[in-house]
OpenMM code with the backbone's topology and positions (N, CA, C; nanometers):
from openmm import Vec3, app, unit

residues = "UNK UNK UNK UNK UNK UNK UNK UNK UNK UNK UNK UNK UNK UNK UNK UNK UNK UNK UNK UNK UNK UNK UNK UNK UNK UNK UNK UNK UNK UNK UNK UNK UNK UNK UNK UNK UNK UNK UNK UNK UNK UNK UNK UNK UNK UNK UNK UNK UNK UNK UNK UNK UNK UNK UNK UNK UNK UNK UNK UNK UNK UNK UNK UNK UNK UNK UNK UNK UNK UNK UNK UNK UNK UNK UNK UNK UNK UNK UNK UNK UNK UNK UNK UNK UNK UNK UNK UNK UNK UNK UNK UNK UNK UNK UNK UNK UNK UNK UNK UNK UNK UNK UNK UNK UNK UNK UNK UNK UNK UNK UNK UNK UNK UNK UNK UNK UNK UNK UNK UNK UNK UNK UNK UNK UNK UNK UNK UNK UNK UNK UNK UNK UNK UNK UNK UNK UNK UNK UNK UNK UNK UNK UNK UNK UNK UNK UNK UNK UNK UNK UNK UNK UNK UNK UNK UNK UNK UNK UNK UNK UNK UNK UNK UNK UNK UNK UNK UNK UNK UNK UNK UNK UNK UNK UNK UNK UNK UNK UNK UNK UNK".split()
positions = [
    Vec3(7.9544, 6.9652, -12.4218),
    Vec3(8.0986, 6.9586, -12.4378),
    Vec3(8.1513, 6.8354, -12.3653),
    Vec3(8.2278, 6.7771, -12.4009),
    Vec3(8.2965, 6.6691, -12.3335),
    Vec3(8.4473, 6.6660, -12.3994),
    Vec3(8.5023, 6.5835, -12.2783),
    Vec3(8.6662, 6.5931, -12.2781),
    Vec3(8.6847, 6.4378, -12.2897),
    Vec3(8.8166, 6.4311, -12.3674),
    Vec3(8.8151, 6.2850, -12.3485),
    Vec3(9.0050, 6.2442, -12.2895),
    Vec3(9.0613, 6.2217, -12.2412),
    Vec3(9.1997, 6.1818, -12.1911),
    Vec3(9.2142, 6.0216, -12.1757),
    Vec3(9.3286, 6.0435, -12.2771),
    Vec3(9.4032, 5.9064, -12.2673),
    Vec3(9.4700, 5.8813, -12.1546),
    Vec3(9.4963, 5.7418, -12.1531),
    Vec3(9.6041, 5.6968, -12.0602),
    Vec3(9.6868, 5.6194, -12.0866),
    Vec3(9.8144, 5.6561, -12.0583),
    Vec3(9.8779, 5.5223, -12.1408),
    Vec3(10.0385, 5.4905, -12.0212),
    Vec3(10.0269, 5.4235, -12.0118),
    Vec3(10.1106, 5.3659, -11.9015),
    Vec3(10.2179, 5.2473, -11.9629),
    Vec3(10.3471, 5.3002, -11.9134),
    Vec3(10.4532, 5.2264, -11.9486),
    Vec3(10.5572, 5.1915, -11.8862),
    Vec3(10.6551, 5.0833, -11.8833),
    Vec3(10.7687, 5.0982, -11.7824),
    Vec3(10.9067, 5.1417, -11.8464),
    Vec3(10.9490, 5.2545, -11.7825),
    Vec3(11.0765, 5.3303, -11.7470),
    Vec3(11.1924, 5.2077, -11.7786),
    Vec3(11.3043, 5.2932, -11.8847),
    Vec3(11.4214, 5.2228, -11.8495),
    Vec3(11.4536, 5.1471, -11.7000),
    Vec3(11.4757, 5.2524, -11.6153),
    Vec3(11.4774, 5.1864, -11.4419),
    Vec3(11.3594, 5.0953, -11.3901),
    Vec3(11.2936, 5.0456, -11.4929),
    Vec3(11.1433, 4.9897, -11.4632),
    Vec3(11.0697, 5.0300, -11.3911),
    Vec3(11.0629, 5.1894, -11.3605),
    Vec3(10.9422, 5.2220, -11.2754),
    Vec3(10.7916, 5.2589, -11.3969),
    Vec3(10.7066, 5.2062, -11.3750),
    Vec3(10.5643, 5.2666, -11.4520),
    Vec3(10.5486, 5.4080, -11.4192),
    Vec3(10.5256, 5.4378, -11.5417),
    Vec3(10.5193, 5.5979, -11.5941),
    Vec3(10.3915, 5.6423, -11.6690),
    Vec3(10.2832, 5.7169, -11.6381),
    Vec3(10.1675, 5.7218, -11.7078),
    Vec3(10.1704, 5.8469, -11.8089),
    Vec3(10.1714, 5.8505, -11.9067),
    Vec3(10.1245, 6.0053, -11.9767),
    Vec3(9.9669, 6.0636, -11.9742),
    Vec3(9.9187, 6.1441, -12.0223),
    Vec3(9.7739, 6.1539, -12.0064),
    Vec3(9.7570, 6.2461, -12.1230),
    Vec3(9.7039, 6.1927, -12.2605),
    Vec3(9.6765, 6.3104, -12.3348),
    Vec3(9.5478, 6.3393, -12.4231),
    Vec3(9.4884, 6.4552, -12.4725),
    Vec3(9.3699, 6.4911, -12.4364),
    Vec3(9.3717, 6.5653, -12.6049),
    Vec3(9.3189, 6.4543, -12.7186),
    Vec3(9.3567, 6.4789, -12.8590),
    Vec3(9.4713, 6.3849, -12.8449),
    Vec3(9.5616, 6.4864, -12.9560),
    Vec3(9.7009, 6.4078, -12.9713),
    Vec3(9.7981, 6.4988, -12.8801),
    Vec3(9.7183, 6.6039, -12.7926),
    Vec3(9.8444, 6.6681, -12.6780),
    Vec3(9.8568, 6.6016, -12.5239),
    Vec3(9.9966, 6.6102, -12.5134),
    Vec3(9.9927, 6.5276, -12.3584),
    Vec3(9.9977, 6.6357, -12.2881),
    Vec3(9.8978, 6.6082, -12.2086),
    Vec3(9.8455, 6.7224, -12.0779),
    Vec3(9.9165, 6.6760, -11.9537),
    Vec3(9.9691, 6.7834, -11.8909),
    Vec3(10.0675, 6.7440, -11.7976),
    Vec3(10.1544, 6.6674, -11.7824),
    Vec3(10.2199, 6.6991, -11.6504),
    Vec3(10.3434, 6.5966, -11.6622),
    Vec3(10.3768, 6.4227, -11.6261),
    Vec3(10.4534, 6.3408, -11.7457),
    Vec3(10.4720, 6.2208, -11.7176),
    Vec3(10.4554, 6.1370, -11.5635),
    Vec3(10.3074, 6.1334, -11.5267),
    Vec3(10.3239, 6.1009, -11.3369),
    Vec3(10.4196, 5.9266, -11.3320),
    Vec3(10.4453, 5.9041, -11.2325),
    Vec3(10.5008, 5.8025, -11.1705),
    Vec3(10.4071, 5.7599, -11.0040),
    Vec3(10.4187, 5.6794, -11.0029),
    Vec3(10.3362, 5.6332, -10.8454),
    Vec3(10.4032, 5.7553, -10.7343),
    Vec3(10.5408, 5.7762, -10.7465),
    Vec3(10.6218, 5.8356, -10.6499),
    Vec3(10.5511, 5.8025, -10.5218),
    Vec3(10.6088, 5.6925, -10.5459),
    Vec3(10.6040, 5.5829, -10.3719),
    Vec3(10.6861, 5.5082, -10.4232),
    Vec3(10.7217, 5.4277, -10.2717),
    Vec3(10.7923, 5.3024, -10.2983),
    Vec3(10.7024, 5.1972, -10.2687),
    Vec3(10.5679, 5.2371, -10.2844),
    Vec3(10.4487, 5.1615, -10.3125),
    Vec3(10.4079, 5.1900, -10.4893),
    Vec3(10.4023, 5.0615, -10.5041),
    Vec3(10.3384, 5.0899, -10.6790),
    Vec3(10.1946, 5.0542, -10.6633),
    Vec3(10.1313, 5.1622, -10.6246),
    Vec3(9.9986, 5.1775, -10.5523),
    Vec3(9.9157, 5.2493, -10.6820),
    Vec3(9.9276, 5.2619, -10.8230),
    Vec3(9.8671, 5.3493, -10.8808),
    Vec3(9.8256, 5.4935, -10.8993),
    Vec3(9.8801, 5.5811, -10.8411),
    Vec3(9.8893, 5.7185, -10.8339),
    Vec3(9.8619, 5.7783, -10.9191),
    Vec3(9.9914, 5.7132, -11.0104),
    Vec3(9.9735, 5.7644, -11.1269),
    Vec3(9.9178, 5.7805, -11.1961),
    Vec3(9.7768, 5.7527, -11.1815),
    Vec3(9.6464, 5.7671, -11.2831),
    Vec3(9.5806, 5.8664, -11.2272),
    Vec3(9.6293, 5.9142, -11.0806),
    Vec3(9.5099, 6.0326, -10.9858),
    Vec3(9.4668, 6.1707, -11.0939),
    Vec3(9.5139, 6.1367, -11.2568),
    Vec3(9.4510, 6.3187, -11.2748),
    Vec3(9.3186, 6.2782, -11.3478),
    Vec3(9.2495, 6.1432, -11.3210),
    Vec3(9.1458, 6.0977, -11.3207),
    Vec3(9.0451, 6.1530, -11.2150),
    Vec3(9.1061, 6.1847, -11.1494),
    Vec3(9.0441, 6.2517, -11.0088),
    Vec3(8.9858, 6.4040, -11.0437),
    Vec3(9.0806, 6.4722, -11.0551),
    Vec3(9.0922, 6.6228, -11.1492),
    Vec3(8.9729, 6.6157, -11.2578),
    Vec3(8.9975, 6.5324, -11.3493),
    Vec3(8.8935, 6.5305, -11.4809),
    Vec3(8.7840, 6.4581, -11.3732),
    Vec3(8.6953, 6.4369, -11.2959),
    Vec3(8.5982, 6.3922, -11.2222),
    Vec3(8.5176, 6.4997, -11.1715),
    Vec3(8.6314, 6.6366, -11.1085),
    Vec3(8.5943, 6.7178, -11.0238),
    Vec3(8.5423, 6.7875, -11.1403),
    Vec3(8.6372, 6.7946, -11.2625),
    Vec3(8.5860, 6.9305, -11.3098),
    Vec3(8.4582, 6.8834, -11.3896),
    Vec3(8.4290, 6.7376, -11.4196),
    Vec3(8.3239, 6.6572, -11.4982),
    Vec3(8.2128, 6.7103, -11.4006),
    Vec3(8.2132, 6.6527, -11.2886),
    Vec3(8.0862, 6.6677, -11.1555),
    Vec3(8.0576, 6.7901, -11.1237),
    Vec3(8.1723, 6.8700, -11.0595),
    Vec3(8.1302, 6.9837, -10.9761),
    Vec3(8.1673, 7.1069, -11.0153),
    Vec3(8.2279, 7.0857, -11.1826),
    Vec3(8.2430, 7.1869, -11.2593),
    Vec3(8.3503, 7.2741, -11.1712),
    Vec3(8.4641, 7.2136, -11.1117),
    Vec3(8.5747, 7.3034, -11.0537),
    Vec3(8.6582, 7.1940, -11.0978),
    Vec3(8.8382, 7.2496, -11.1443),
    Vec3(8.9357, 7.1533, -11.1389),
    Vec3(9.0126, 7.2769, -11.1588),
    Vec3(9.0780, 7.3596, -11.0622),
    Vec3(9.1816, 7.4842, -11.1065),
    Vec3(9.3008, 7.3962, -11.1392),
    Vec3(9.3336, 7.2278, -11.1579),
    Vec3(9.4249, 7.1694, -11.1805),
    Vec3(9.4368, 7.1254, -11.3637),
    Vec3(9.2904, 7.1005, -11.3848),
    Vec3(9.2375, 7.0950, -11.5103),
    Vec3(9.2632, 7.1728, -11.6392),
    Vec3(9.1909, 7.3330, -11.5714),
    Vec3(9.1782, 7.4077, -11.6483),
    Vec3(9.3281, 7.4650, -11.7578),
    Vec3(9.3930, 7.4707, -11.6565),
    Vec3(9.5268, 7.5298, -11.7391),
    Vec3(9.5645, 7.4145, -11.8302),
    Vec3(9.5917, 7.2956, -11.7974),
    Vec3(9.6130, 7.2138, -11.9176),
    Vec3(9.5242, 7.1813, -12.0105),
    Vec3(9.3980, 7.2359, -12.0231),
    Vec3(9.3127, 7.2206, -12.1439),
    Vec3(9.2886, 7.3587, -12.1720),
    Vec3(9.3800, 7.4445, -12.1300),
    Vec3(9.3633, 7.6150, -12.2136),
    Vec3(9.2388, 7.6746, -12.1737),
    Vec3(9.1556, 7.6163, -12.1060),
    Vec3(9.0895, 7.7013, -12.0615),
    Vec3(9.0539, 7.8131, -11.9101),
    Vec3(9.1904, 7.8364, -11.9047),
    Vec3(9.1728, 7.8951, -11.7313),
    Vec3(9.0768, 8.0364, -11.7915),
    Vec3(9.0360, 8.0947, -11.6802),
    Vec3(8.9262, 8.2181, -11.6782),
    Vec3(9.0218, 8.3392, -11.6859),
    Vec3(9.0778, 8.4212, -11.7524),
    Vec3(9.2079, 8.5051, -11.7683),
    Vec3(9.0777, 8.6033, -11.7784),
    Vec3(8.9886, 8.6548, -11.8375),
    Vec3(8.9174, 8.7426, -11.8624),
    Vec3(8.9008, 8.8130, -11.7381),
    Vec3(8.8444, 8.7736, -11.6228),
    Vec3(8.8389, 8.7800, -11.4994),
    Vec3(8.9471, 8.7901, -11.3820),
    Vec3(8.9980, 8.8898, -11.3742),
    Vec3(9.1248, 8.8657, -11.2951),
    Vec3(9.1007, 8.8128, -11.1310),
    Vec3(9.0092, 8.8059, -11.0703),
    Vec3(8.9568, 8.8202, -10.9887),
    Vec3(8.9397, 8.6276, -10.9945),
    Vec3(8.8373, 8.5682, -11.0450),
    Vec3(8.8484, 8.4492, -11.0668),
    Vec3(8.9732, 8.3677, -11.1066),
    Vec3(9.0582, 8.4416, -11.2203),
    Vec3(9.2169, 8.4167, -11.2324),
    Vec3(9.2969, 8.3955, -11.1278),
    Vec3(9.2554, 8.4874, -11.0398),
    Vec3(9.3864, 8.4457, -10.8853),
    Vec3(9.3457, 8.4053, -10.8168),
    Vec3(9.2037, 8.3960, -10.8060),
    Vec3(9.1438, 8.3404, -10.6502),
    Vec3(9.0850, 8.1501, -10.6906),
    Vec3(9.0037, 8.1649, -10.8093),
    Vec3(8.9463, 8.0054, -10.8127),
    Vec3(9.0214, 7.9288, -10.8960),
    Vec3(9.0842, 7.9938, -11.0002),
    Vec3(9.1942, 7.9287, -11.0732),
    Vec3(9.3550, 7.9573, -11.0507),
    Vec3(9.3453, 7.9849, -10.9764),
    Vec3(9.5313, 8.0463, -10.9221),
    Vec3(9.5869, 7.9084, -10.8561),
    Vec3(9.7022, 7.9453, -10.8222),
    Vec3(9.8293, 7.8785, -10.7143),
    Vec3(9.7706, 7.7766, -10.5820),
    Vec3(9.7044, 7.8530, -10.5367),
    Vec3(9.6377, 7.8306, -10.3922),
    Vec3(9.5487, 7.7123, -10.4302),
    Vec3(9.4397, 7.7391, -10.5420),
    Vec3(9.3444, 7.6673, -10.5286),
    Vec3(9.3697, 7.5408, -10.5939),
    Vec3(9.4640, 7.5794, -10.6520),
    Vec3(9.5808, 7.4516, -10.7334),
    Vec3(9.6396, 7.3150, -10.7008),
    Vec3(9.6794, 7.4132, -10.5203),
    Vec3(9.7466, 7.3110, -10.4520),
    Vec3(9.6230, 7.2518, -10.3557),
    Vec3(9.5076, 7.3420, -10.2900),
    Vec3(9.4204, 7.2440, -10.2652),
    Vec3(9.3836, 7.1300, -10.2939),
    Vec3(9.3368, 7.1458, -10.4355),
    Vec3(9.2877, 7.0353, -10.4991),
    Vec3(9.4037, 6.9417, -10.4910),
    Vec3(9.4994, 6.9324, -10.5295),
    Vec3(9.6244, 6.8323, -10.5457),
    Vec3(9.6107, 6.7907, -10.3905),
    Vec3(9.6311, 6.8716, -10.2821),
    Vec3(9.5948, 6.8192, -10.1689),
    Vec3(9.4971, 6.7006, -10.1143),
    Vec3(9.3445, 6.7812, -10.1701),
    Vec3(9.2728, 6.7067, -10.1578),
    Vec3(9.2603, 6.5427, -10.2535),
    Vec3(9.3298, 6.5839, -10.3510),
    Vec3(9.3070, 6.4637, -10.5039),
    Vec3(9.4382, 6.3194, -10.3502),
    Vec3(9.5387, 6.4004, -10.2965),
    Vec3(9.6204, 6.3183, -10.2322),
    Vec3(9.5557, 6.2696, -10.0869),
    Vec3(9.4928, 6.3295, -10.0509),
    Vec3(9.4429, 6.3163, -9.8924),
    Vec3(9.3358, 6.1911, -9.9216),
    Vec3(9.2376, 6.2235, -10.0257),
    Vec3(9.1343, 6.1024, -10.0608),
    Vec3(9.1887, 6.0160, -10.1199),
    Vec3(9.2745, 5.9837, -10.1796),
    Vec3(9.3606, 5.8575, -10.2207),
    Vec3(9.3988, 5.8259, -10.0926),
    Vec3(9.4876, 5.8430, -10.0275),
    Vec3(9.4982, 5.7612, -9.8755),
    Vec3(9.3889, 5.7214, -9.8278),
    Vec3(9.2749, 5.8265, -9.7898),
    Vec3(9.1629, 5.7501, -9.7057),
    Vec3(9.1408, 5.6193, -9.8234),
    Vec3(9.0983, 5.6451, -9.9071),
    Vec3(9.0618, 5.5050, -10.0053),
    Vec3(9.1789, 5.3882, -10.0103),
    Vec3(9.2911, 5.4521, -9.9518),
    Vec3(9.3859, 5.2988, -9.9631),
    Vec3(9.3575, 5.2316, -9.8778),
    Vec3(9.2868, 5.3027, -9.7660),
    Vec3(9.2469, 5.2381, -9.6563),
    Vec3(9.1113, 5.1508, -9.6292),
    Vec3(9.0400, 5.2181, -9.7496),
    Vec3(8.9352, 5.1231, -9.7621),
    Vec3(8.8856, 5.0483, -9.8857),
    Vec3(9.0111, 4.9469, -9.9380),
    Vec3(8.9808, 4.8803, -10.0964),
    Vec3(8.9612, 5.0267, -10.2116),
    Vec3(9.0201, 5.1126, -10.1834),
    Vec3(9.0064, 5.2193, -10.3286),
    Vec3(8.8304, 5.1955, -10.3521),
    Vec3(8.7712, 5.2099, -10.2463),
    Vec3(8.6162, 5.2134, -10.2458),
    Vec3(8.5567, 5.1675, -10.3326),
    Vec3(8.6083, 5.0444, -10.3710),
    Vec3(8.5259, 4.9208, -10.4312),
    Vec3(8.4559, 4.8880, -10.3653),
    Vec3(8.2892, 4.9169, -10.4326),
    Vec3(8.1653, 4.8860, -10.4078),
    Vec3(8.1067, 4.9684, -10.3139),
    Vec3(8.1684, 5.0725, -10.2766),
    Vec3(8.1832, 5.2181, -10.1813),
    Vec3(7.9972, 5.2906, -10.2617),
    Vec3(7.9266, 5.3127, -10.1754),
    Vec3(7.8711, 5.3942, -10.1751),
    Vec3(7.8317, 5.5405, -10.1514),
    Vec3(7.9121, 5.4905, -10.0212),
    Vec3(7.9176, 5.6417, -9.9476),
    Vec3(8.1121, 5.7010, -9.8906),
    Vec3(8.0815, 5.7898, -9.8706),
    Vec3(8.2641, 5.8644, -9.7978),
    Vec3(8.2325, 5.9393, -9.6458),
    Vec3(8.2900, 5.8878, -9.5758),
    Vec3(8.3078, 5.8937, -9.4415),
    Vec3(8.2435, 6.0620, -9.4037),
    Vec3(8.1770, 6.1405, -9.3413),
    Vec3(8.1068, 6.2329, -9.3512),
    Vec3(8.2487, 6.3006, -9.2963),
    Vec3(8.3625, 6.2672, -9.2080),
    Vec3(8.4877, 6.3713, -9.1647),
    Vec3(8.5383, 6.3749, -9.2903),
    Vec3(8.5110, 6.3077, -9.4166),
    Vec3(8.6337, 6.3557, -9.4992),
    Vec3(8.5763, 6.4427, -9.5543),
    Vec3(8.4358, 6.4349, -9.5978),
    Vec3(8.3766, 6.5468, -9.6772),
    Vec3(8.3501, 6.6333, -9.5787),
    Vec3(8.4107, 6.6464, -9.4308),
    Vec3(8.3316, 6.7951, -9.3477),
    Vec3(8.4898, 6.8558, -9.4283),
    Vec3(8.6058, 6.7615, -9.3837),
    Vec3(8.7101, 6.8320, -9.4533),
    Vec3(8.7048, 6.8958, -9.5524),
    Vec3(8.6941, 6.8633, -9.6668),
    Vec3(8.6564, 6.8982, -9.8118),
    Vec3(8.5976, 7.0114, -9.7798),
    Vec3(8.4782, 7.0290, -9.7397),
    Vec3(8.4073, 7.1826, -9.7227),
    Vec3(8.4944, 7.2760, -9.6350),
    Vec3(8.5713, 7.2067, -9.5319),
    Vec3(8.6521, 7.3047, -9.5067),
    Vec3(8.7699, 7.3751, -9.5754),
    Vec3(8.8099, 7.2681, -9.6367),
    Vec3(8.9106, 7.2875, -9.7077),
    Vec3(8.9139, 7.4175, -9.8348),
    Vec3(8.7514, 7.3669, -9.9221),
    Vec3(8.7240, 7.4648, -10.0322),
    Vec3(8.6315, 7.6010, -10.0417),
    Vec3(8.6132, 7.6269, -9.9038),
    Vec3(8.5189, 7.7111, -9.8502),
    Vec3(8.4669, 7.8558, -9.9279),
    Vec3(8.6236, 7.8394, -9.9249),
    Vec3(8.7005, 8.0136, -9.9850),
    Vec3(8.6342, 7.9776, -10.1435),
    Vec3(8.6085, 7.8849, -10.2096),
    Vec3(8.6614, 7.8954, -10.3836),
    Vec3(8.5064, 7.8859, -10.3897),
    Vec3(8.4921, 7.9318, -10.5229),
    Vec3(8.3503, 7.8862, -10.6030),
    Vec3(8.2922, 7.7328, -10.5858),
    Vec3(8.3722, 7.6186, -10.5760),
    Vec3(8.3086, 7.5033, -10.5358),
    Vec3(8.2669, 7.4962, -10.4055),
    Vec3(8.2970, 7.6108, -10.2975),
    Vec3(8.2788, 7.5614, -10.1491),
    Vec3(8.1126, 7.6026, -10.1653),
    Vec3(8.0766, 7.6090, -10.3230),
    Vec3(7.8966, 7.6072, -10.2419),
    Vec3(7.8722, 7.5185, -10.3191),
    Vec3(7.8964, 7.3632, -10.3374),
    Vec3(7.8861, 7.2178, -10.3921),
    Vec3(7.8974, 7.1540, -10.2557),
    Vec3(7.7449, 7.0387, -10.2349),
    Vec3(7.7075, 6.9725, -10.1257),
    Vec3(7.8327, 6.8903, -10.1492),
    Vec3(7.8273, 6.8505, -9.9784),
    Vec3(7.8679, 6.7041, -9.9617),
    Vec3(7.8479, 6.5791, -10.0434),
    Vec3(7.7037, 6.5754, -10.0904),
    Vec3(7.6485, 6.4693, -10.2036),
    Vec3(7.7281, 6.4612, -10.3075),
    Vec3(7.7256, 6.6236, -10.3525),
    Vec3(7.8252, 6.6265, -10.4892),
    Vec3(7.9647, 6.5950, -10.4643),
    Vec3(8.0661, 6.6095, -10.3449),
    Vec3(8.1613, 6.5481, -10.3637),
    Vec3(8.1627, 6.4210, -10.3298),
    Vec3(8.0562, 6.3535, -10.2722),
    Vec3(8.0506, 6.2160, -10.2595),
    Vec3(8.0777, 6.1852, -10.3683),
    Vec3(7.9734, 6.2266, -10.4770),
    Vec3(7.9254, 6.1459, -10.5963),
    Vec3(8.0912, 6.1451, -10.7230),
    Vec3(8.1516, 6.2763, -10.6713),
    Vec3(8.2321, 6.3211, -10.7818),
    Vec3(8.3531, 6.2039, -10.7302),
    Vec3(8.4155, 6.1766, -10.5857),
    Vec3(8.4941, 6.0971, -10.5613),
    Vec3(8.4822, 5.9705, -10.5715),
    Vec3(8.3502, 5.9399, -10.5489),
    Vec3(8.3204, 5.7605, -10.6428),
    Vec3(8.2997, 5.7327, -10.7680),
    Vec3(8.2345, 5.9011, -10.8256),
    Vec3(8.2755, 5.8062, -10.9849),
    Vec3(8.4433, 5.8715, -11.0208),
    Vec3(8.5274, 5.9130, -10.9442),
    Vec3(8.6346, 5.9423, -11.0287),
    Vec3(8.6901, 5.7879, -10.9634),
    Vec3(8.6837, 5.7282, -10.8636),
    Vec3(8.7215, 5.6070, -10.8062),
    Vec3(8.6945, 5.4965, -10.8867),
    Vec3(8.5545, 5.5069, -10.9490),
    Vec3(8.5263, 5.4474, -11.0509),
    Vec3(8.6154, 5.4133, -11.1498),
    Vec3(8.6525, 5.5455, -11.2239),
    Vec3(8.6857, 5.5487, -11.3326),
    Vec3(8.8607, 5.4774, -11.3172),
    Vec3(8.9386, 5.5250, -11.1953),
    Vec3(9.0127, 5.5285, -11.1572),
    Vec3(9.0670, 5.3545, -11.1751),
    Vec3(8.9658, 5.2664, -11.1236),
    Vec3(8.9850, 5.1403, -11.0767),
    Vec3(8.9557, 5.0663, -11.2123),
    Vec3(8.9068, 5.0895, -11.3117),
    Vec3(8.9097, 5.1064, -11.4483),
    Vec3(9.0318, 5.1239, -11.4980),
    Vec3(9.1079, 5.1724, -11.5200),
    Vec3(9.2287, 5.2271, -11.5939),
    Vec3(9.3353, 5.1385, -11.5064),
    Vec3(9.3550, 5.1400, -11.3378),
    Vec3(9.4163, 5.0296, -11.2766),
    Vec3(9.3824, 4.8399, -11.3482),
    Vec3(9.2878, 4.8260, -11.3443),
    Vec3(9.2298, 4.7123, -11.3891),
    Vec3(9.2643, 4.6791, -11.5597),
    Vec3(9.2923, 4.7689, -11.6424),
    Vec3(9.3436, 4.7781, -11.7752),
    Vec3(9.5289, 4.8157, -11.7919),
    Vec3(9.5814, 4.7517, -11.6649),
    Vec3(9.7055, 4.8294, -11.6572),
    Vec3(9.7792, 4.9594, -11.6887),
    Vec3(9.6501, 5.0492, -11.6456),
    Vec3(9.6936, 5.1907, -11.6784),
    Vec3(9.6175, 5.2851, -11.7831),
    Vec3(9.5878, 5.1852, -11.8486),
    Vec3(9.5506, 5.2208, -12.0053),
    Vec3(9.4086, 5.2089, -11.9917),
    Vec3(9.3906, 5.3483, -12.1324),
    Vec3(9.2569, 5.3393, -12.1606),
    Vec3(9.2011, 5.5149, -12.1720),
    Vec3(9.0503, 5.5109, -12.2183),
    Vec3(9.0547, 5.6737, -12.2528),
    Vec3(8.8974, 5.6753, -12.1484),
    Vec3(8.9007, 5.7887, -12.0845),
    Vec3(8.8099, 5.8349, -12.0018),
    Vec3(8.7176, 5.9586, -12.0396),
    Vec3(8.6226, 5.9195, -12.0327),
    Vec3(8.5386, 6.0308, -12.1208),
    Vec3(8.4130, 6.1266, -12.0562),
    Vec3(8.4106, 6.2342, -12.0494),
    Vec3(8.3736, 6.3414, -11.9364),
    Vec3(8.2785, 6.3521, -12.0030),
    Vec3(8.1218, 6.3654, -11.9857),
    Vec3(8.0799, 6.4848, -12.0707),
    Vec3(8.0184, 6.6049, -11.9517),
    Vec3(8.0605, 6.7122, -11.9841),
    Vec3(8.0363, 6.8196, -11.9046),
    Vec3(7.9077, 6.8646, -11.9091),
    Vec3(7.8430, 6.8636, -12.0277),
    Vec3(7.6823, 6.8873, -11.9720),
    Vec3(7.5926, 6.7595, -11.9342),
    Vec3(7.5919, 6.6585, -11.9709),
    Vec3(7.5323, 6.5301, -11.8777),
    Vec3(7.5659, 6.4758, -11.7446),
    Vec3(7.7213, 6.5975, -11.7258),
    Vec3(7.8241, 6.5485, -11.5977),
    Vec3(7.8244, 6.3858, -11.6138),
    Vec3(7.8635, 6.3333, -11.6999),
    Vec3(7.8628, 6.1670, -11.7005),
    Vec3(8.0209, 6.1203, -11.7335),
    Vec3(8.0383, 5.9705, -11.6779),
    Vec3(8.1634, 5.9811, -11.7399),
    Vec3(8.1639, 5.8145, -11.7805),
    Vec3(8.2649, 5.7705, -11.8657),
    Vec3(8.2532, 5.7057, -11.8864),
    Vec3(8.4235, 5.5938, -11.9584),
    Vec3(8.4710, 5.5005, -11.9134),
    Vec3(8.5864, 5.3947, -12.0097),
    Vec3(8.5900, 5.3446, -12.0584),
    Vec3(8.6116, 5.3461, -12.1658),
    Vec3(8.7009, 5.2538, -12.2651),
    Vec3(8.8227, 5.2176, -12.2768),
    Vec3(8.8427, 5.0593, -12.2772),
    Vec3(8.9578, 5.0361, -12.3033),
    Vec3(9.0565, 5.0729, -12.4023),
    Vec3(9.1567, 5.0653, -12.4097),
    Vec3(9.2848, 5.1275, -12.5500),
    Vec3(9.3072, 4.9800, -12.6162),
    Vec3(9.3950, 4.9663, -12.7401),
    Vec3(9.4646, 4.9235, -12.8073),
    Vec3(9.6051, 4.8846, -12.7428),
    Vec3(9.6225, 4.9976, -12.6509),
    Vec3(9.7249, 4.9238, -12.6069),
    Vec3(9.6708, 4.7965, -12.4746),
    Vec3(9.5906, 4.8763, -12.3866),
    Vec3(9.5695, 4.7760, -12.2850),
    Vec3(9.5349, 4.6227, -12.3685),
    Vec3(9.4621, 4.5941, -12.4772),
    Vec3(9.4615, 4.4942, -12.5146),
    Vec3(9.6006, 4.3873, -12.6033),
    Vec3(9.7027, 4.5274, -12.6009),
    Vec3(9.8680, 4.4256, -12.6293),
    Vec3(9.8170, 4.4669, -12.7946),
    Vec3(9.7381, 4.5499, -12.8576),
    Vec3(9.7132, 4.5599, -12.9469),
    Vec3(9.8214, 4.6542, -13.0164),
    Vec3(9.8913, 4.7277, -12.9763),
    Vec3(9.9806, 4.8292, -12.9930),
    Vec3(10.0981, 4.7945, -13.0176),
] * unit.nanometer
topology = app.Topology()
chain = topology.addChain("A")
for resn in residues:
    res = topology.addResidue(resn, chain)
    for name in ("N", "CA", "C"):
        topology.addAtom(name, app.Element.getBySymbol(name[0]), res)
């Protein structure tokens, strides 16, 4: 199975850049903006989300906008895909964007500081991913950084492509990033 999400990035009447993200011809979630008064790229972070759930097979941020949350299971419904584990991740998707502003958005990054990933395990302890190594969130935060610095580098634009059983991911540029649009 693999997922594929567009990106398409534009500027706002008020000229702020505005990214959509949509996955087919539906736009999945909501229109992000940097929301900074840094135009630092943010707005591409649900590249991050589609990484986690590509790698470590968790994204309770993911799931609901591609229809697939676990409803069968009420138990998994409130605890790994609920509210809580929702805002973790958004937490965490925000906490590792800072550390990385701090270090070039981990261009040419091999490795992630071992306090951020002790964090991370602390952080997800409670959920079904808190039994995914350190390695695996290494690996899942450099290639979503990857992918990330990709879509920055194409002004926004471009389609990102998951596949969930090879866990691989992979960009292509858009039509629009090339002014083709």
């Amino acid at each position: 199975m693999s997922i594929a999400y567009e990106f398409r990035t534009y500027r706002k009447p008020d000229g702020v850049l505005a990214t959509e993200v949509s996955c087919g011809s539906v736009q999945v979630g909501a229109t992000l903006t940097d929301a900074s008064r840094n135009t630092d790229s943010y707005r591409l972070h649900d590249v991050f989300h589609l990484s986690y759930a590509c790698l470590l097979g968790w994204s309770p941020v993911t799931r609901p906008l591609l229809g697939c949350k676990r409803r069968s299971d009420p138990a998994i419904d409130e605890n790994d895909d609920g509210g809580r584990a929702i805002a973790i991740e958004e937490g965490l998707a925000a906490s590792i964007f800072a550390y990385a502003a701090t270090r070039d958005y981990l261009r040419g990054a091999a490795r992630v500081d071992g306090d951020v990933l002790a964090s991370i395990a602390t952080s997800t302890a409670q959920f079904e991913v808190g039994a995914r190594t350190a390695a695996d969130w290494e690996r899942a935060i450099i290639e979503g950084f990857r992918m990330w610095k990709q879509l920055d580098d194409h002004g926004g634009n471009g389609i990102v492509r998951a596949d969930l059983i090879a866990r691989t991911m992979k960009f292509e540029p858009t039509a629009v990033e090339a002014g083709l649009d």
